[in-house]
C-alpha positions, 0 to 999 in steps of 0.5 A: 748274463747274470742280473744282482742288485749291487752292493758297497763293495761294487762302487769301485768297478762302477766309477771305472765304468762311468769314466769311460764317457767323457760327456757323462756326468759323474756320479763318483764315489760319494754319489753311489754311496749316497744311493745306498742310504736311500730306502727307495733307490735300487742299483742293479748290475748286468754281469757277463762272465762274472765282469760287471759290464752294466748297471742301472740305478732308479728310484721306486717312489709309488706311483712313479719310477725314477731311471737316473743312469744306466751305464754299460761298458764300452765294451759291451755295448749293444749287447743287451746289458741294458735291455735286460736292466731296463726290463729288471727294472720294469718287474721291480715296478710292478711288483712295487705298484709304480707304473710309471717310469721316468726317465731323462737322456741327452739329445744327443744320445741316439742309441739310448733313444733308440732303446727306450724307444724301443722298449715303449717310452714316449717323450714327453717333454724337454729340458733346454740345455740341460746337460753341459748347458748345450744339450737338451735333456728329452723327458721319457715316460713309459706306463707299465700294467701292474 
């Protein structure tokens, strides 16, 4: 497994994967390329084989980190793509003073729960009906030493 930040040229293979969830809110074409205007925001790609099979985008705003998405193929799920993100992620926030990371995931979204559970995020609050105005969107905070 190799981890890069992404690049223009990625988008595409990024939108096939992203597609492959129905529920998920998609980012598209314009907002990947949106991402890449932004001085702050850093998209990372996990690839296995040379196939990009995961990526993650945030936002390194001292002091907070912002998660936005994390995405891994569906058929690469549970295989620690998006472990070894979120943990990229975490050195990119140290190293950028920002000890706090945020982060947002549907109720329903128990293997990503069950994830940033495991790596130490706490909920700290909800957003009624947030997704598809049927699901709560659960609020995650994990404090980082930098």
């Amino acid at each position: 497994m190799t981890i890069n930040r992404a690049s223009k040229s990625d988008i595409p293979v990024l939108c096939q994967i992203e597609k492959k969830y129905p529920d998920y809110c998609l980012w598209g074409e314009k907002g990947f390329l949106a991402e890449f205007d932004k001085p702050f925001s850093v998209t990372l790609l996990a690839k296995a084989e040379g196939e990009i099979v995961a990526f993650l985008n945030f936002w390194l705003i001292r002091p907070k980190t912002e998660i936005n998405t994390l995405v891994t193929d569906t058929r690469h799920t549970r295989k620690g793509f998006a472990r070894a993100l979120l943990n990229k992620c975490f050195e990119y926030a140290r190293k950028n003073d920002c000890p706090e990371i945020l982060l947002e995931v549907a109720e329903n979204n128990f293997p990503a729960i069950s994830l940033y559970s495991s790596l130490g995020f706490n909920e700290i609050s909800r957003r009624p009906k947030y997704y598809n105005n049927t699901y709560d969107a659960i609020v995650m905070v994990k404090r980082i030493d930098i």
